[in-house]
PDB file of N, CA, C and O in Angstrom:
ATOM      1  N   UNK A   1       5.633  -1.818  11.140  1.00  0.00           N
ATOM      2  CA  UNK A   1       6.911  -1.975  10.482  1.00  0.00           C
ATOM      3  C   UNK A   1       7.561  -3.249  10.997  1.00  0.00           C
ATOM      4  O   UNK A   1       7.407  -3.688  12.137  1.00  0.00           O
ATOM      5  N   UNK A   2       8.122  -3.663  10.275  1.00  0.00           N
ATOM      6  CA  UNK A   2       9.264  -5.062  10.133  1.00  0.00           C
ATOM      7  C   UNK A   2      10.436  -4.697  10.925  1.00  0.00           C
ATOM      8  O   UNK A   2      11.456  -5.045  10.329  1.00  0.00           O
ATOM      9  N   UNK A   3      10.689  -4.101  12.094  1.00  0.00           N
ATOM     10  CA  UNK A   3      12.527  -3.824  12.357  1.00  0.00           C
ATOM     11  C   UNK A   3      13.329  -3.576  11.415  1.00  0.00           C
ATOM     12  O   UNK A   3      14.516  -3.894  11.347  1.00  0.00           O
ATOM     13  N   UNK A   4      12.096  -2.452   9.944  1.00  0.00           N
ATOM     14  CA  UNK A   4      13.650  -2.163   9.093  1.00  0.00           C
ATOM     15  C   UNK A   4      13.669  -3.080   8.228  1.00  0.00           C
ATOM     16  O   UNK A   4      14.110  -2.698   7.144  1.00  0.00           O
ATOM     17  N   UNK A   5      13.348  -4.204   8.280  1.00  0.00           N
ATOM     18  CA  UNK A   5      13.277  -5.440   7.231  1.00  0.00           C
ATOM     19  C   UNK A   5      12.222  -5.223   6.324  1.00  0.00           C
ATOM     20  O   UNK A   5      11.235  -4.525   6.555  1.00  0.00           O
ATOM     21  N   UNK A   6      12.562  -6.121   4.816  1.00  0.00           N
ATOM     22  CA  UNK A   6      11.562  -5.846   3.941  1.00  0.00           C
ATOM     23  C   UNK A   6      10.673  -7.020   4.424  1.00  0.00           C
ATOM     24  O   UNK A   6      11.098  -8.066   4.917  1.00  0.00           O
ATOM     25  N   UNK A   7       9.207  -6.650   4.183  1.00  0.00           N
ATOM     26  CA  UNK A   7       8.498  -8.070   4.295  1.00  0.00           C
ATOM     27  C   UNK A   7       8.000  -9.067   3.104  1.00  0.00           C
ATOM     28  O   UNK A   7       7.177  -8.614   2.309  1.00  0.00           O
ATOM     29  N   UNK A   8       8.413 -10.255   2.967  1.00  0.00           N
ATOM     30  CA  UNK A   8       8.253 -10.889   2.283  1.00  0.00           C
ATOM     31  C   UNK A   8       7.121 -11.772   2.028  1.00  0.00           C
ATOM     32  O   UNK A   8       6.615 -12.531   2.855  1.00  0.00           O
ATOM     33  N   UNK A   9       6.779 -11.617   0.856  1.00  0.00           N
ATOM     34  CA  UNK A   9       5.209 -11.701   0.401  1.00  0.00           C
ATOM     35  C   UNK A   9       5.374 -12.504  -1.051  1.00  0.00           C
ATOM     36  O   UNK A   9       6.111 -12.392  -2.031  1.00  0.00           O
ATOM     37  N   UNK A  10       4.625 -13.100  -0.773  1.00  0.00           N
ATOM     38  CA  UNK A  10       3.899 -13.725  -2.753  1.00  0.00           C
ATOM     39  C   UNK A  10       2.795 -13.066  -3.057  1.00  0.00           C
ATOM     40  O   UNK A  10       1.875 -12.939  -2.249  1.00  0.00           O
ATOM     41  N   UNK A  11       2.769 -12.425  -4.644  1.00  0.00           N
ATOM     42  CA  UNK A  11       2.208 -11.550  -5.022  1.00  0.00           C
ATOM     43  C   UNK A  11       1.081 -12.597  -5.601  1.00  0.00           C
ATOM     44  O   UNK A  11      -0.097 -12.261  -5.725  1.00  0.00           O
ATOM     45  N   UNK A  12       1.555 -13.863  -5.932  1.00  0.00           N
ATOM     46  CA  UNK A  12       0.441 -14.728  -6.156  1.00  0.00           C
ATOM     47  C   UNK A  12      -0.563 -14.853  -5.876  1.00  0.00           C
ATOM     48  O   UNK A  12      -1.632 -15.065  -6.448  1.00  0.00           O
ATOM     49  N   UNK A  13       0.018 -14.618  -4.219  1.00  0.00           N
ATOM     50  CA  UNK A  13      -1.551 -15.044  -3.043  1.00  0.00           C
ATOM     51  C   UNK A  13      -2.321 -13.752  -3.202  1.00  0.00           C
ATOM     52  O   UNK A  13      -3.542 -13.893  -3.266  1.00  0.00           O
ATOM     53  N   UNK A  14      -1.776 -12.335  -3.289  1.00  0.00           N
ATOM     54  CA  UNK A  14      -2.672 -11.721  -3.139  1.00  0.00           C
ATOM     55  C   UNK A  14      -3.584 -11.544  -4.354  1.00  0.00           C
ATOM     56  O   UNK A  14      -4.780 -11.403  -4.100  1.00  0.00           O
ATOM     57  N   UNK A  15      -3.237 -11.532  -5.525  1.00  0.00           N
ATOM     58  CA  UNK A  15      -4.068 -11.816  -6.903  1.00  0.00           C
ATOM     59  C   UNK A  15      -5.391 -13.283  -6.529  1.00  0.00           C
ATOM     60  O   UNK A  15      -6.469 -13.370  -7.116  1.00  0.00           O
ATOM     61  N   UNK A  16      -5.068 -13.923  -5.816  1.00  0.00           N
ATOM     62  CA  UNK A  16      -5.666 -14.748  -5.422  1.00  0.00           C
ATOM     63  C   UNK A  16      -7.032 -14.385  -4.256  1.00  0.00           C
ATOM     64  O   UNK A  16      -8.191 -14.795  -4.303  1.00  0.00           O
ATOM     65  N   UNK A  17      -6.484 -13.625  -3.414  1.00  0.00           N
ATOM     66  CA  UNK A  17      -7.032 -13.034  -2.386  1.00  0.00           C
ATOM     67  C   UNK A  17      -6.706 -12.291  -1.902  1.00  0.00           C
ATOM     68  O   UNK A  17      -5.802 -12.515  -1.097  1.00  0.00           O
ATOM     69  N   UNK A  18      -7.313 -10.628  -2.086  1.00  0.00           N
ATOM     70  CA  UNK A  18      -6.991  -9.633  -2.459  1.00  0.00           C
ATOM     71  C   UNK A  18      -6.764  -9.207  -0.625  1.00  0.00           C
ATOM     72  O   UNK A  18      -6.046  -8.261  -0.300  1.00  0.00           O
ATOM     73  N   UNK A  19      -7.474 -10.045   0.376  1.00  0.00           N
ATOM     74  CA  UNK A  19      -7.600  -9.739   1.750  1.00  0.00           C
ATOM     75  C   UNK A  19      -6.225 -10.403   2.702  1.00  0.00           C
ATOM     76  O   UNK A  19      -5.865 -10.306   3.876  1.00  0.00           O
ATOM     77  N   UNK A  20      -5.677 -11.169   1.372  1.00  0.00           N
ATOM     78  CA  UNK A  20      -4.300 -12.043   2.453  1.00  0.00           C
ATOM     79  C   UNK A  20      -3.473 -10.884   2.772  1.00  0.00           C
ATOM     80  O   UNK A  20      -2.351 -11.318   3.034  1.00  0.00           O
ATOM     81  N   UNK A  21      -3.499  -9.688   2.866  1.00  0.00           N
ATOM     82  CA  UNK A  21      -2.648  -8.827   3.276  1.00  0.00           C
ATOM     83  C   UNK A  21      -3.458  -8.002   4.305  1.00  0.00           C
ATOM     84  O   UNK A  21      -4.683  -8.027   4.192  1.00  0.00           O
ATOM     85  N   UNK A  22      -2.802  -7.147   5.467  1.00  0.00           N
ATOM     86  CA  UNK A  22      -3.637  -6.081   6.163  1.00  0.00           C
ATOM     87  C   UNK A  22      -3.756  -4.855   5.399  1.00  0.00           C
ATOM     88  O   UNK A  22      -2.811  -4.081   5.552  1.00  0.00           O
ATOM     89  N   UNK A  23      -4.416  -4.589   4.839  1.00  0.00           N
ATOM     90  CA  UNK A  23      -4.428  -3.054   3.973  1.00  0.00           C
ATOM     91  C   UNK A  23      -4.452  -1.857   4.724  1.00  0.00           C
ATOM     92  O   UNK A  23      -4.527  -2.213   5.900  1.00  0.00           O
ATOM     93  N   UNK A  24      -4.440  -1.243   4.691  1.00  0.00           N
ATOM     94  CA  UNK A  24      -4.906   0.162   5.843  1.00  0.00           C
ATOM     95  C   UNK A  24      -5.075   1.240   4.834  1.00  0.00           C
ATOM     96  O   UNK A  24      -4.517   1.333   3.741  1.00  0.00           O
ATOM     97  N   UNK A  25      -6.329   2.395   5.631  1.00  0.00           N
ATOM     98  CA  UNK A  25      -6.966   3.264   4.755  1.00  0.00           C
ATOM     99  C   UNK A  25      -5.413   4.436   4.136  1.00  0.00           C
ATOM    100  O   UNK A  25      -4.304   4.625   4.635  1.00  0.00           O
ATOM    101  N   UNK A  26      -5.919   4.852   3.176  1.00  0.00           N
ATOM    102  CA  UNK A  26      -4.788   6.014   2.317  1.00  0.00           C
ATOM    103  C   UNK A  26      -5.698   7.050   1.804  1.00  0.00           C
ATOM    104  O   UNK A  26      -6.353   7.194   0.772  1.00  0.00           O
ATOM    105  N   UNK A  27      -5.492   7.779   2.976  1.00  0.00           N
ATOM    106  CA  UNK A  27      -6.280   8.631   2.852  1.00  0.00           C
ATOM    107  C   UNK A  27      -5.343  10.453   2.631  1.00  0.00           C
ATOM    108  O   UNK A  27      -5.830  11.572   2.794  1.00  0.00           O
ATOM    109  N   UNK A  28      -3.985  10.083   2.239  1.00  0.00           N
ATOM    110  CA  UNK A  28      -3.279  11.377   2.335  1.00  0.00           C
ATOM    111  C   UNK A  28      -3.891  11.701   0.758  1.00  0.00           C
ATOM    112  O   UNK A  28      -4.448  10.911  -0.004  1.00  0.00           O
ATOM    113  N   UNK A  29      -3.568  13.219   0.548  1.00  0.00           N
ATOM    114  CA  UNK A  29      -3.977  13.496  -1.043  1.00  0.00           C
ATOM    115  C   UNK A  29      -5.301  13.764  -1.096  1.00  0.00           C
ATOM    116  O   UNK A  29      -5.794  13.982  -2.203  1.00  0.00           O
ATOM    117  N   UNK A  30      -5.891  13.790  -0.254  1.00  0.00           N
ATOM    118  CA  UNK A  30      -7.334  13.597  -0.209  1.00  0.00           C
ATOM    119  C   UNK A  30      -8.069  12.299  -1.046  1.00  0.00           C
ATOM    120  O   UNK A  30      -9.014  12.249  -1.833  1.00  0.00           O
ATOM    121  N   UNK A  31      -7.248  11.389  -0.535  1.00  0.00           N
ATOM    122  CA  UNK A  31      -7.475   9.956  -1.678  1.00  0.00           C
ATOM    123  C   UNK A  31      -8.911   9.375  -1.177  1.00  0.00           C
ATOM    124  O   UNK A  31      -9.190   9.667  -0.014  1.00  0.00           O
ATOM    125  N   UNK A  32      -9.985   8.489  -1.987  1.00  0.00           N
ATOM    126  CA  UNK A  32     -10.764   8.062  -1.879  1.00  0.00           C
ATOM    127  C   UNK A  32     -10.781   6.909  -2.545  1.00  0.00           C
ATOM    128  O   UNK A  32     -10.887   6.956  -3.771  1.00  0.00           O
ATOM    129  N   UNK A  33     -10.655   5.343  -1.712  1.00  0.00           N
ATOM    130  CA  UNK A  33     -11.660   4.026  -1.978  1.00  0.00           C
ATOM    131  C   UNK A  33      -9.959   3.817  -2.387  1.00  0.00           C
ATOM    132  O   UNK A  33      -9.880   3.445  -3.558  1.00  0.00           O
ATOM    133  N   UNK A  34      -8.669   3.951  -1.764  1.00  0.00           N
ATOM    134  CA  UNK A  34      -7.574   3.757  -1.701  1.00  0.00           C
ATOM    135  C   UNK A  34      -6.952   3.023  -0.422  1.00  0.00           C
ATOM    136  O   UNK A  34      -7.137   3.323   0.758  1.00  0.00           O
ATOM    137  N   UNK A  35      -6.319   2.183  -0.844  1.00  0.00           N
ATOM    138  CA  UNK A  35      -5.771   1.035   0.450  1.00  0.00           C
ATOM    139  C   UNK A  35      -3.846   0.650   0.475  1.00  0.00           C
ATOM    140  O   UNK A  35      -2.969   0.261  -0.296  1.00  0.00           O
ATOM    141  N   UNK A  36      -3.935   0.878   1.238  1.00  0.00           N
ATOM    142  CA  UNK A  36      -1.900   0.593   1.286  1.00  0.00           C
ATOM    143  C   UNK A  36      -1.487  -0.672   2.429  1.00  0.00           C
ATOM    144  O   UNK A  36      -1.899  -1.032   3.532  1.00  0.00           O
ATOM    145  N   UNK A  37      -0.729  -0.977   1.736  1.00  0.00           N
ATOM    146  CA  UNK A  37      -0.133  -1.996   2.118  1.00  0.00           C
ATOM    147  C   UNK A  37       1.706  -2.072   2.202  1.00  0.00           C
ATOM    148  O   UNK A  37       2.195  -2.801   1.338  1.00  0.00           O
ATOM    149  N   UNK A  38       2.594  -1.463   3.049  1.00  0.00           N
ATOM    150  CA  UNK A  38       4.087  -1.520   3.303  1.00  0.00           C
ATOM    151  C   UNK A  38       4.629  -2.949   3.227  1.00  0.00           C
ATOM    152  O   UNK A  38       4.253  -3.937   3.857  1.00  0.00           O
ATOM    153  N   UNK A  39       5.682  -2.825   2.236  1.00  0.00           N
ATOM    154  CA  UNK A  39       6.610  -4.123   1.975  1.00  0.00           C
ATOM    155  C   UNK A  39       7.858  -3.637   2.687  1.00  0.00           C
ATOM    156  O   UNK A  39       8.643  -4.441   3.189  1.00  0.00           O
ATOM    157  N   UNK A  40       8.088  -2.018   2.745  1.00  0.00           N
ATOM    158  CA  UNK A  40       9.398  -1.682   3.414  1.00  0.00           C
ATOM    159  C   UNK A  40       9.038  -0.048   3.644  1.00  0.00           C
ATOM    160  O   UNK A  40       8.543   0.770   2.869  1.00  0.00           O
ATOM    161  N   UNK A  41       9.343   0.034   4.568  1.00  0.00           N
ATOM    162  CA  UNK A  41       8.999   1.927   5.164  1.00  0.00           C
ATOM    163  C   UNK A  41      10.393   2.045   6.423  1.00  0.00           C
ATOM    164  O   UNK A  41      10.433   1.528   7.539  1.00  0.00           O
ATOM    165  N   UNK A  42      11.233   2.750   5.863  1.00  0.00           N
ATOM    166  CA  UNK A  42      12.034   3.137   7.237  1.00  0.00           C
ATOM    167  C   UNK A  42      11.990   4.788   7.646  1.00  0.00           C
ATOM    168  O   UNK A  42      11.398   5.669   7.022  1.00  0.00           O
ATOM    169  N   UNK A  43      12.627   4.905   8.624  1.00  0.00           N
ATOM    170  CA  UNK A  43      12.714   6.610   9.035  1.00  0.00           C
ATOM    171  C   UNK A  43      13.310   7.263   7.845  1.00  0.00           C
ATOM    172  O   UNK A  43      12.510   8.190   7.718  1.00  0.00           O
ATOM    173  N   UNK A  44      14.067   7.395   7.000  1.00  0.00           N
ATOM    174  CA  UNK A  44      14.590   8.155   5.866  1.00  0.00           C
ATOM    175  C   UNK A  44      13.642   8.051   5.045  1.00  0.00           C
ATOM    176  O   UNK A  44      14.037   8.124   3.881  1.00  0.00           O
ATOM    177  N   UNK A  45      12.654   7.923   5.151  1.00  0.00           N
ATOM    178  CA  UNK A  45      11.574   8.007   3.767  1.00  0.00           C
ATOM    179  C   UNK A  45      11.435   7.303   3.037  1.00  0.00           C
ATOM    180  O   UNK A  45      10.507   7.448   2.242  1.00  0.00           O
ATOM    181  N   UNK A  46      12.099   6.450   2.977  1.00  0.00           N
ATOM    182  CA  UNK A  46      12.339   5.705   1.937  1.00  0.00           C
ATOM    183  C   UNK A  46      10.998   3.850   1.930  1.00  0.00           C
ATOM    184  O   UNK A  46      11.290   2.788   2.480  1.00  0.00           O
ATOM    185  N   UNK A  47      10.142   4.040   1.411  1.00  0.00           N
ATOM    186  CA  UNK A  47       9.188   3.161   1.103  1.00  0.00           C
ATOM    187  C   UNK A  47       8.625   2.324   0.064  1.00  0.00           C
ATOM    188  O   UNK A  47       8.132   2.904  -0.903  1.00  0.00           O
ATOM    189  N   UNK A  48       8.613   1.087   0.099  1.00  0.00           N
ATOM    190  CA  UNK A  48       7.942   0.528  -1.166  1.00  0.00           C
ATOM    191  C   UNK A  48       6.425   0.116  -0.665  1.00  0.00           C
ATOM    192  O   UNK A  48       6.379  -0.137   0.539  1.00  0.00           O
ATOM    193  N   UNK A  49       5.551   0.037  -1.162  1.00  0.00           N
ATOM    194  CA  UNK A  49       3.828  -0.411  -1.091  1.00  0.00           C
ATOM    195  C   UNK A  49       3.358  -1.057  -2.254  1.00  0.00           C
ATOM    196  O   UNK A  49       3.827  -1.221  -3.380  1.00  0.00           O
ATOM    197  N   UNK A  50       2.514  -1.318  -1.800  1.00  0.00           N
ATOM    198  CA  UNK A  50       1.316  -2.204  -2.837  1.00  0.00           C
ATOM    199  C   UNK A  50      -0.165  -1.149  -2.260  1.00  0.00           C
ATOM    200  O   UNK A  50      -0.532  -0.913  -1.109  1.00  0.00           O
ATOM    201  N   UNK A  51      -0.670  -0.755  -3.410  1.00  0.00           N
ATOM    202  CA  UNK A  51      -1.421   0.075  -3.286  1.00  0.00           C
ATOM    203  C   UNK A  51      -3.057  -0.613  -3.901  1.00  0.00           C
ATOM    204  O   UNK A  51      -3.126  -0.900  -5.096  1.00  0.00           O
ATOM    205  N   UNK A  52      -3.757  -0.735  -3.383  1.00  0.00           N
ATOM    206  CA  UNK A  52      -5.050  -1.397  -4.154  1.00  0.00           C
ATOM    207  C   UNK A  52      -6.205   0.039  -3.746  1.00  0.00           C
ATOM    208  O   UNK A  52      -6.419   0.746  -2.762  1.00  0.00           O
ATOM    209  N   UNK A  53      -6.707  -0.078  -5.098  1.00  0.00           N
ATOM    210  CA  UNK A  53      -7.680   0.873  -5.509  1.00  0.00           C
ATOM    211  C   UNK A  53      -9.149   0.331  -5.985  1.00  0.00           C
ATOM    212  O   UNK A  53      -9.341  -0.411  -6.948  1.00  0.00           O
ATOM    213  N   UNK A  54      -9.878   0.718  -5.339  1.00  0.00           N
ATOM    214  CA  UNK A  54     -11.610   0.398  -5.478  1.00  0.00           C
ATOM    215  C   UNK A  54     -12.002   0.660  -7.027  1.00  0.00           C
ATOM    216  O   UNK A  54     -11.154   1.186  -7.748  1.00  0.00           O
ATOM    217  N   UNK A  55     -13.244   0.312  -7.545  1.00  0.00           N
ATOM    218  CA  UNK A  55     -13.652   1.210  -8.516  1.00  0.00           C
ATOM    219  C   UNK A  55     -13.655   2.161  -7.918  1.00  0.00           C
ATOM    220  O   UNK A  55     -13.556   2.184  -6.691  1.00  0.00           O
ATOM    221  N   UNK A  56     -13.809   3.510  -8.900  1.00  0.00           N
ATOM    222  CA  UNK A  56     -14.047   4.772  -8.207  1.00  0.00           C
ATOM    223  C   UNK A  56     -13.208   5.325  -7.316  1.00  0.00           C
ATOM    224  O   UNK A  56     -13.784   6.103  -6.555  1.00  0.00           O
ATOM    225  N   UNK A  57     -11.758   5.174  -7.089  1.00  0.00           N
ATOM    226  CA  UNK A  57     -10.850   5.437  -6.544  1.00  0.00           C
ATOM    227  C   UNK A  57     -10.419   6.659  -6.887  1.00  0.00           C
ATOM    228  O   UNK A  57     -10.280   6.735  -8.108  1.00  0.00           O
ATOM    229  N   UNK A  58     -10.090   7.867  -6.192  1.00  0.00           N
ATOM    230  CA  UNK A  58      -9.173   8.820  -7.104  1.00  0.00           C
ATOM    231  C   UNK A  58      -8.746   9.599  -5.593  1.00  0.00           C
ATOM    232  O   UNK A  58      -9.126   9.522  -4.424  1.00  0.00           O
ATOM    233  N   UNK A  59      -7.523  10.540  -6.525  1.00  0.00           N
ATOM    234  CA  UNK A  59      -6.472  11.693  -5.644  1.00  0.00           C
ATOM    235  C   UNK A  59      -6.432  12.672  -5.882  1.00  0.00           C
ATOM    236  O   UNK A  59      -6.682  12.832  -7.077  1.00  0.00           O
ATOM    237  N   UNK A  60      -6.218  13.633  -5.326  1.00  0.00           N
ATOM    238  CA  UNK A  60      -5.516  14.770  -6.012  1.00  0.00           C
ATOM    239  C   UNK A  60      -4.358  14.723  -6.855  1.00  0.00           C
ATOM    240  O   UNK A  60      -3.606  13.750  -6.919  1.00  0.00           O
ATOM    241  N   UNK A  61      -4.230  15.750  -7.476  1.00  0.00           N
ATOM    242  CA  UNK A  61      -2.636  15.336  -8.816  1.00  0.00           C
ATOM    243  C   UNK A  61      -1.506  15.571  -7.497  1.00  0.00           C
ATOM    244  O   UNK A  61      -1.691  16.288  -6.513  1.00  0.00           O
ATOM    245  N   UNK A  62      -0.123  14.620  -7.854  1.00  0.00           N
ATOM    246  CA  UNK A  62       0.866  14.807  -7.134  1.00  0.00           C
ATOM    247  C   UNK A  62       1.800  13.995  -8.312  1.00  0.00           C
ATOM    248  O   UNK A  62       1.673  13.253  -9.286  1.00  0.00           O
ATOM    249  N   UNK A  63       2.698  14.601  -7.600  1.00  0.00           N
ATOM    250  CA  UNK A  63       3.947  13.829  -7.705  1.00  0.00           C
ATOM    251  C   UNK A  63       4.847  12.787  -7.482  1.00  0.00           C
ATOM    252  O   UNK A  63       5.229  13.173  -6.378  1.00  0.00           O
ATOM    253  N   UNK A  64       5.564  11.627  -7.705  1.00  0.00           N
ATOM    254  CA  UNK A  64       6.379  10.823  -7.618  1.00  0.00           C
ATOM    255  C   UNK A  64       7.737  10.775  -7.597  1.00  0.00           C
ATOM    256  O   UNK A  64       8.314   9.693  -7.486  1.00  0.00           O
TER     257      UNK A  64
END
């Protein structure tokens, strides 16, 4: 986490190069060939991500 701060990113670069970011595995949901990436996560829950998905990616059904 950022101290709470959002982190600021060009979405350019990553369309460009899908690795200019640290991804980390997402594996809640029982997710498979799923990768997350936090732009903003604080203690109240409250989160935005960039989520990149493999071929062959999938979850269990949930909610939003």
């Amino acid at each position: 986490m950022n101290n709470g701060l959002p982190v600021t990113i060009n979405l350019f670069s990553i369309i460009k190069d899908i690795n200019a970011v640290n991804w980390e595995a997402h594996s809640t949901l029982d997710r498979k060939k799923a990768h997350i990436f936090d732009i903003f996560n604080d203690d109240s829950g409250q989160r935005i991500s960039l989520v990149h998905c493999e071929p062959g990616a999938s979850a269990n059904s949930h909610l939003h």
